[in-house]
N, C-alpha and C positions, 0 to 999 in steps of 0.2 A: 389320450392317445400318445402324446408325444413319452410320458412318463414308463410305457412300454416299448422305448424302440419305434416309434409310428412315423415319425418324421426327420426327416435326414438334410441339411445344409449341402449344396454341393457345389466345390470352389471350381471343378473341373471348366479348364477351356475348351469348351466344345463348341465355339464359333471357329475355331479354325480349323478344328477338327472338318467341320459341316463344308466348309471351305473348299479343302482341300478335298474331298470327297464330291463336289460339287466340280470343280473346276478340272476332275479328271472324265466325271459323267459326260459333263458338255463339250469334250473335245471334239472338236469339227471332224469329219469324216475325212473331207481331206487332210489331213493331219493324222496321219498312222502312228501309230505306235513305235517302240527302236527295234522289235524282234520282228516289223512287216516293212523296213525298208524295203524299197524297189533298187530294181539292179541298177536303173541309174545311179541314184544315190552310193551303191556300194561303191561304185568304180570312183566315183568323188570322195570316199572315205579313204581309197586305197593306203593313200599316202599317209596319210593319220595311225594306220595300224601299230604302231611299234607306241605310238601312246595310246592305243584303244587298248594292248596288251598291258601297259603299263598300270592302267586304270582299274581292267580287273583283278590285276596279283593285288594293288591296295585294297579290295575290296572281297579281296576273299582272302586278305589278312586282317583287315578289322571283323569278317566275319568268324574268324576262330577267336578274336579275341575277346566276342562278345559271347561267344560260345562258353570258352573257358571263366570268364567273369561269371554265367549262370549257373556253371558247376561247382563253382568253387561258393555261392552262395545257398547251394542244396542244403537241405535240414536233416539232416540224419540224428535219429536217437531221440533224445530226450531233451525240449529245449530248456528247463528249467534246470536241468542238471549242468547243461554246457559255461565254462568261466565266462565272463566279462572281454572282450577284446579293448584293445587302448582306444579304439576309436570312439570318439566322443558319442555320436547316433549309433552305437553298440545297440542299446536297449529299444532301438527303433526297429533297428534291421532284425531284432529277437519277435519284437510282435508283429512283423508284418510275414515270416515264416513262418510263425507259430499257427495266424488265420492259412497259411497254404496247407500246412500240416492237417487241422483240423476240417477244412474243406475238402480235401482232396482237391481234384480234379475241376472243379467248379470255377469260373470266371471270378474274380476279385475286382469289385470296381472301387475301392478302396488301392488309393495309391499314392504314395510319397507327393508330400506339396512345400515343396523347398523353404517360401516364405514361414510355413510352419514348423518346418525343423528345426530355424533357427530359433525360435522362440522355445520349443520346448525341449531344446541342449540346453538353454539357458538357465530355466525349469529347472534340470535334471543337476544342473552342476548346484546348486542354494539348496539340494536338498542332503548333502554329505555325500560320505564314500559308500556307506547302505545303506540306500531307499529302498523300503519295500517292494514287493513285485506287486503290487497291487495300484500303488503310487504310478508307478511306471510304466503301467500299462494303460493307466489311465490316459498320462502326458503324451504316450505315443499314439495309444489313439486318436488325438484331436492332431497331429502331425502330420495327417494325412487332410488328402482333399474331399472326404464324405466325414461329416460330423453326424452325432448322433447326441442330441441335446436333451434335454428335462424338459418341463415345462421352464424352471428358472432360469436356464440355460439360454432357452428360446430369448424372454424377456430380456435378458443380457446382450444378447446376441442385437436387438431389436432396440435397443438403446445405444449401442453401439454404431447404429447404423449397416450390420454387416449385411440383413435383410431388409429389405424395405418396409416388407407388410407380412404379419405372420398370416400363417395359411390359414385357408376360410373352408372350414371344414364342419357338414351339418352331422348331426347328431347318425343320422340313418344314414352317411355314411360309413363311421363306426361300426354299426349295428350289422351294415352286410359285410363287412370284413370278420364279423364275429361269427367263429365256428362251435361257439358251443352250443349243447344242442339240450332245451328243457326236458323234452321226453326224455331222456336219459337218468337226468337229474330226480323225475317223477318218478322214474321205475326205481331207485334204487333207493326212495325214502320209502314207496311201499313196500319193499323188498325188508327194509327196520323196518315200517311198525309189522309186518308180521310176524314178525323175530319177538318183540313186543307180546303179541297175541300167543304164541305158542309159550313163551314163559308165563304167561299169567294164568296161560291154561291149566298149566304141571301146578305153577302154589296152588290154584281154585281144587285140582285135587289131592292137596298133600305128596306131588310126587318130587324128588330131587332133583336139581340140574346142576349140571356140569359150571363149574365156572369160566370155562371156557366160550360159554353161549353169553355171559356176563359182560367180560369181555370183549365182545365182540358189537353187543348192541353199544357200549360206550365207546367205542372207535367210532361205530355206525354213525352215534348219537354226533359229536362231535363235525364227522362229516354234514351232518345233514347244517347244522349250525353254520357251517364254512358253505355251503350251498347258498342258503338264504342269505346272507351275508354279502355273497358276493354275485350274488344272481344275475345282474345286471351287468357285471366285469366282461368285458369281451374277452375273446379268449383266441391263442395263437394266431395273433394277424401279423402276418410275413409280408406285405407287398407296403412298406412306409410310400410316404409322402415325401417327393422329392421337392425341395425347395430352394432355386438356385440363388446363389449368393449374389448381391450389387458391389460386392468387393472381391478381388483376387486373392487377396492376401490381408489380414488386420494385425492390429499394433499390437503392439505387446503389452499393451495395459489390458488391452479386450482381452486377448486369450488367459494370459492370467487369474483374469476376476471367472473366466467360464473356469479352467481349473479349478480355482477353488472352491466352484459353488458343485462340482459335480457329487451326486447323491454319491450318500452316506460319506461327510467330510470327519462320522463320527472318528472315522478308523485314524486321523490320526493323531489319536493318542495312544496311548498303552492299551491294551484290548482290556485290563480291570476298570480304566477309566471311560470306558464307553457312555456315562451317564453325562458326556459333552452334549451329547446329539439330541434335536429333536426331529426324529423322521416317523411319523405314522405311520401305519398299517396301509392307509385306507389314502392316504394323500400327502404325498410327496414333498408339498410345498404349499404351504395357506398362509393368507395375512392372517398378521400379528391377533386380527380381534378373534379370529374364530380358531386359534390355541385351544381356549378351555373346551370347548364344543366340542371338536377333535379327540379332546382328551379325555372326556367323556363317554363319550361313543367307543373309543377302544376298551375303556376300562370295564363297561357294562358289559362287551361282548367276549371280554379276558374273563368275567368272573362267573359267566351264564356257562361257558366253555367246562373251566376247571370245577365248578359245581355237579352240572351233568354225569362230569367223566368219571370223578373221584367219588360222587355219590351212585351211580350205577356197582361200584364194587363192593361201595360199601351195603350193598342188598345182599350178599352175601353173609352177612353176619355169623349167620347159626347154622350155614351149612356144614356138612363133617368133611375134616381135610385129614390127608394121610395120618398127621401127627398133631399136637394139641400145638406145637411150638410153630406150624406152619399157619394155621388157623390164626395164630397171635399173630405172626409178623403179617401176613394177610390183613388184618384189622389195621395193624399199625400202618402199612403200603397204602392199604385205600384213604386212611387220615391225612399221609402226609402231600397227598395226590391232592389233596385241599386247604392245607394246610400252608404250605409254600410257597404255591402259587399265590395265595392269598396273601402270604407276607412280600411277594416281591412286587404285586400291586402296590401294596402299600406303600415301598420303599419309592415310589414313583409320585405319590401323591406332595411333594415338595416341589415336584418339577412340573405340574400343568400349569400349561399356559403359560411357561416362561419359554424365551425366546433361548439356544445353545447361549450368547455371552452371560445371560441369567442364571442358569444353570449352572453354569463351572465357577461362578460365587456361593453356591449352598450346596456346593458338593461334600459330605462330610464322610468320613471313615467309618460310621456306624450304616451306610447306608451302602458299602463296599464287602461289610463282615458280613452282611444282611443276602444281600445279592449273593456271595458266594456260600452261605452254609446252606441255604435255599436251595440253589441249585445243586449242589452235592447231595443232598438228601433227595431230591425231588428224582434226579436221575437212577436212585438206588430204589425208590420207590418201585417206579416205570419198571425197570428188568424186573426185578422181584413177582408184581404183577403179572406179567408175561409169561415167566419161566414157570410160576406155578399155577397157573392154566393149562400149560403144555402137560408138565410134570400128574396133576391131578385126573387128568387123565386114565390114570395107569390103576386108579386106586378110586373106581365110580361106583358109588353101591348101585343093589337090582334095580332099586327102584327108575333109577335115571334112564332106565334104557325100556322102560313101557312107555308107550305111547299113548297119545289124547286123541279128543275127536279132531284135531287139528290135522291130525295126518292124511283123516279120510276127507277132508276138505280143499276144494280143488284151490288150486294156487301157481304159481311161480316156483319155480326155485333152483 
């Protein structure tokens, strides 16, 4: 839960908030308000008025000024496009417009927490003159007084003392905040293997299909893989777990160490040096013993995946395609759709079960040329596949377009 957004820290004073809300509720009857004074009272004001006047011109001069201070912080345009201003919390006051922008209209309970500002100016200045925006959005998020922690985060947080006790949260409460829904998921694996059915139909009678139906049951295929996979995953839960903090404000050792443990710390190196990271698929954050497991588990369900998908095309073999040279590259597209991916598993297997500072010791440059000729090729695959689906199309012999008993068979669709 926490690893989706589920749980939220919040440094907000709202004891005095509740206070002052309180101490206005319970004002004695006798005790009117200043707009139901009684006529006696006015005549005792009388003489007052030259500073009851005086009181409102202040007060409806810091009212324009509070005015003009909100106009002049309006978000107009584009904020990644806008310069840097000299002001140090520049890149603070960029993400906390940026969430108005993309809210609209919505209440923000996310809002400036002074003690955290300082700390992450401090941040922002040890990282040079161009930090990424991605960096910096991170620091200004925790800047505010609602945090939005990891699981590791939390643990930091909890060692720190900034909470006392982390939240006690049962399983089946997850499960009703989970909106996805299995019938859904049922219908649309029946949905492939019908697809399934009606191609085995056309080989059982010698008739051709389209590779476009090819295609589509290895998307299918794929899906249904990422279905089972992740069956159990809840899914869109928007109402986190509030958890109020035992501290107003922490040091700057604690906010620090939470900075630097914030998921994917892979990014800061060069984007070709991504092989720093260990972040799983499936789990955010695991002790050091159960690495290989982890690691395991991803890599059976990396090569069950690219298996499926690139061998579903490869059933196409001996079907006739416009041109004998589309037909070749077609063979060649579905090989390297297995091919690739296969070798960029492999480029991975130096790294299970080492912890990131293990890893950027057996980083070597052959495992750099690997990851990048892989992916150049694998992406030239993927369109190529695509386009000539669409393309093939235009060019179906008769046989493709008779029908099996499959048609006359009640169904979905």
């Amino acid at each position: 839960l926490p690893d989706m957004g589920g749980i939220i820290i919040d440094f907000s004073d709202r004891e005095s908030q509740n206070n002052n809300e309180k101490s206005v509720s319970e004002r004695p009857p006798g005790n009117p308000l200043s707009h139901e004074t009684p006529r006696a009272s006015q005549e005792a004001l009388l003489p007052r008025r030259g500073a009851l006047i005086s009181d409102r011109e202040t007060y409806r001069s810091s009212q324009e000024a509070t005015r003009s201070s909100r106009d002049a912080h309006s978000w107009p345009g584009d904020v990644e496009s806008q310069p840097l201003r000299e002001n140090a919390d520049d890149f603070i006051t960029k993400f906390e417009k940026r969430q108005r922008r993309w809210l609209g209209g919505c209440e923000i309970l996310w809002k400036r927490h002074e003690p955290h500002v300082k700390h992450a100016i401090k941040i922002k200045e040890t990282l040079g003159e161009n930090p990424p925006l991605w960096k910096l959005l991170n620091i200004a998020a925790l800047s505010g007084n609602m945090w939005t922690l990891d699981s590791k985060q939390l643990a930091i947080a909890k060692k720190h003392k900034i909470i006392t006790d982390l939240p006690k949260i049962k399983a089946a409460d997850i499960d009703d905040k989970n909106k996805s829904d299995a019938l859904v998921k049922i219908l649309a694996v029946m949905q492939v293997i019908w697809m399934v059915v009606q191609l085995c139909a056309r080989v059982y009678y010698r008739h051709p299909f389209a590779p476009l139906e090819l295609s589509t049951v290895a998307f299918s295929a794929t899906a249904i893989i990422l279905y089972f996979v992740e069956w159990d995953k809840p899914k869109d839960i928007n109402t986190p777990v509030y958890v109020k903090a035992a501290k107003r404000s922490v040091s700057e050792e604690a906010f620090t160490e939470i900075v630097n443990e914030a998921p994917f710390p892979y990014m800061q190196q060069r984007f070709w040096q991504y092989k720093h990271y260990y972040m799983p698929t499936i789990a955010f954050h695991e002790t050091d013993g159960d690495l290989k497991h982890i690691d395991r588990q991803s890599l059976v369900v990396a090569m069950i995946t690219v298996i499926s998908f690139g061998g579903i095309h490869l059933l196409a073999w001996n079907l006739q395609f416009p041109t004998p040279v589309e037909g070749l590259l077609w063979k060649i597209s579905a090989t390297m759709t297995i091919a690739c991916p296969t070798l960029y598993c492999s480029s991975h297997l130096p790294f299970m079960g080492k912890s990131p500072k293990d890893a950027v010791k057996i980083e070597t440059l052959m495992v750099k040329a690997v990851v990048g000729f892989t992916t150049f090729f694998y992406i030239f695959a993927r369109l190529f596949l695509i386009t000539e689906s669409i393309r093939s199309l235009y060019y179906l012999p008769r046989g493709a377009y008779i029908s099996t008993w499959t048609a006359d068979f009640p169904h979905m669709s």
